[in-house]
C-alpha positions as CSV (number, residue, x, y, z in Angstrom):
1,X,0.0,0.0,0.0
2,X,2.8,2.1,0.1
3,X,3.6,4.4,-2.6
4,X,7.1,5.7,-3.3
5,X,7.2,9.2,-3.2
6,X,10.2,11.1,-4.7
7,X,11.4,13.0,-2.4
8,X,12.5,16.1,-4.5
9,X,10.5,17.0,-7.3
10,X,11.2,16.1,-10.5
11,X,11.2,18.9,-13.1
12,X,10.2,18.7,-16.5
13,X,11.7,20.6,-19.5
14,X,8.8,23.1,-19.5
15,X,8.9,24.1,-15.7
16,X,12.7,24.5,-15.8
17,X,13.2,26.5,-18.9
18,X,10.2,28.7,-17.3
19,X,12.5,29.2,-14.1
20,X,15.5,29.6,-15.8
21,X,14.0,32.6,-17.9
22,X,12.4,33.9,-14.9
23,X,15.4,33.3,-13.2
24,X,17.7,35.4,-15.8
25,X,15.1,38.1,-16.0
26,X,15.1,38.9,-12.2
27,X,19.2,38.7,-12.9
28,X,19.0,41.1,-15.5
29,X,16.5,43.7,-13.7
30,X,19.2,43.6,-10.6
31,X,22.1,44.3,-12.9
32,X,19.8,47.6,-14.1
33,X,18.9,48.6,-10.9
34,X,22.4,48.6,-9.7
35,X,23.9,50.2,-12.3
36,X,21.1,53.3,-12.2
37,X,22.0,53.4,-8.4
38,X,25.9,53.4,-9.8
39,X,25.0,56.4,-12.2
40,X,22.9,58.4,-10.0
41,X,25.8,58.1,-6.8
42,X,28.5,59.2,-9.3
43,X,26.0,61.9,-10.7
44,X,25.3,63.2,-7.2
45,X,29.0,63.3,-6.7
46,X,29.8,65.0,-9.5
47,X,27.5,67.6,-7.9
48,X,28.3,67.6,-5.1
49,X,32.2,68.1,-6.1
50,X,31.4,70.7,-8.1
51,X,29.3,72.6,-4.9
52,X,32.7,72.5,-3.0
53,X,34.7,73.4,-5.7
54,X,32.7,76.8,-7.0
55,X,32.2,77.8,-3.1
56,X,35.6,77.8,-2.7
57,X,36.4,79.2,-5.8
58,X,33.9,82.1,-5.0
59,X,36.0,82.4,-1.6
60,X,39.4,82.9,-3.1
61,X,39.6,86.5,-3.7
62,X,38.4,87.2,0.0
63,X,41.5,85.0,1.8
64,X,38.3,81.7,1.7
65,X,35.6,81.4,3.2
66,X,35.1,81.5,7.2
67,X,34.5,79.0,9.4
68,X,31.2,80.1,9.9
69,X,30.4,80.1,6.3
70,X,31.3,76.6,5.8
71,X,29.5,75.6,9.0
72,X,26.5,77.1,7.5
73,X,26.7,76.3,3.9
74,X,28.1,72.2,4.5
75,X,27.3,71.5,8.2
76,X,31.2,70.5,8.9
77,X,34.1,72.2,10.2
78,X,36.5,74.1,8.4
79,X,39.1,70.8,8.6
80,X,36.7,68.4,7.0
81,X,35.8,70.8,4.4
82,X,39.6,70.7,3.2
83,X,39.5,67.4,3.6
84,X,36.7,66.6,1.2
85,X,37.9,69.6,-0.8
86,X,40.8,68.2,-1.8
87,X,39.2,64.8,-2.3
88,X,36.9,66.6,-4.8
89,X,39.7,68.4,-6.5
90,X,41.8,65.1,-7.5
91,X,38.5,63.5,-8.3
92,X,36.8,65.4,-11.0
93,X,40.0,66.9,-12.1
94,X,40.7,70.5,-12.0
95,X,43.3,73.3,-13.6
96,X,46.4,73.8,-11.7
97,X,46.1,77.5,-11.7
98,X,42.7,76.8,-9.7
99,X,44.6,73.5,-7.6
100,X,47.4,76.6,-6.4
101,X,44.6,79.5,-5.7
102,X,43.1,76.6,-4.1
103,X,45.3,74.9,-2.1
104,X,47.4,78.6,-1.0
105,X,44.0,79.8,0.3
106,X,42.8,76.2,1.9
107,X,45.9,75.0,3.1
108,X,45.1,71.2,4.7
109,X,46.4,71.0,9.1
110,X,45.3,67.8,10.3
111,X,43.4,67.4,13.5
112,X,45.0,67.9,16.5
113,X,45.2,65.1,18.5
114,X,44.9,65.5,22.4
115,X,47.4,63.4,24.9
């Protein structure tokens, strides 16, 4: 009386070729979705870069911008803003007349560390 029952389940050619397509489909649309995330970080980097950059471009002439103006404007000290300034700068790639007037009127001191 009793009957052998497989235990996995066997698969014909129509069910698998149905899960392998779904299978590459769902594949495919995570590929696109990270790719779009991908494009859309580096966009909003670009932008962001080129916020830092043109602020402290616009600060130049006036010895850069002050402490409070950076608080206000990026929400950081003046320390992290030459940090991620200079980041910025060898990221997207800027003249070297700009990277001097840049780097004379931001000039990078690393934290000071208490003992």
């Amino acid at each position: 009386m009793s009957e052998s029952c497989p235990l996995k389940p066997t698969k014909t050619g129509a069910d698998s070729t149905g899960v392998e397509t779904y299978t590459r489909e769902y594949q495919k649309s995570r590929r696109t979705k990270h790719t779009r995330r991908q494009i859309q970080t580096e966009c909003k980097s670009r932008g962001e870069a080129a916020r830092f950059i043109e602020f402290a471009r616009a600060w130049i002439p006036y010895g850069g911008a002050t402490d409070e103006d950076i608080f206000v404007s990026f929400g950081m000290t003046r320390t992290r803003f030459v940090q991620m300034l200079r980041h910025f700068v060898a990221e997207v790639g800027v003249d070297a007349e700009t990277v001097r007037a840049l780097v004379d009127t931001y000039p990078y001191s690393p934290p000071q560390v208490d003992r």
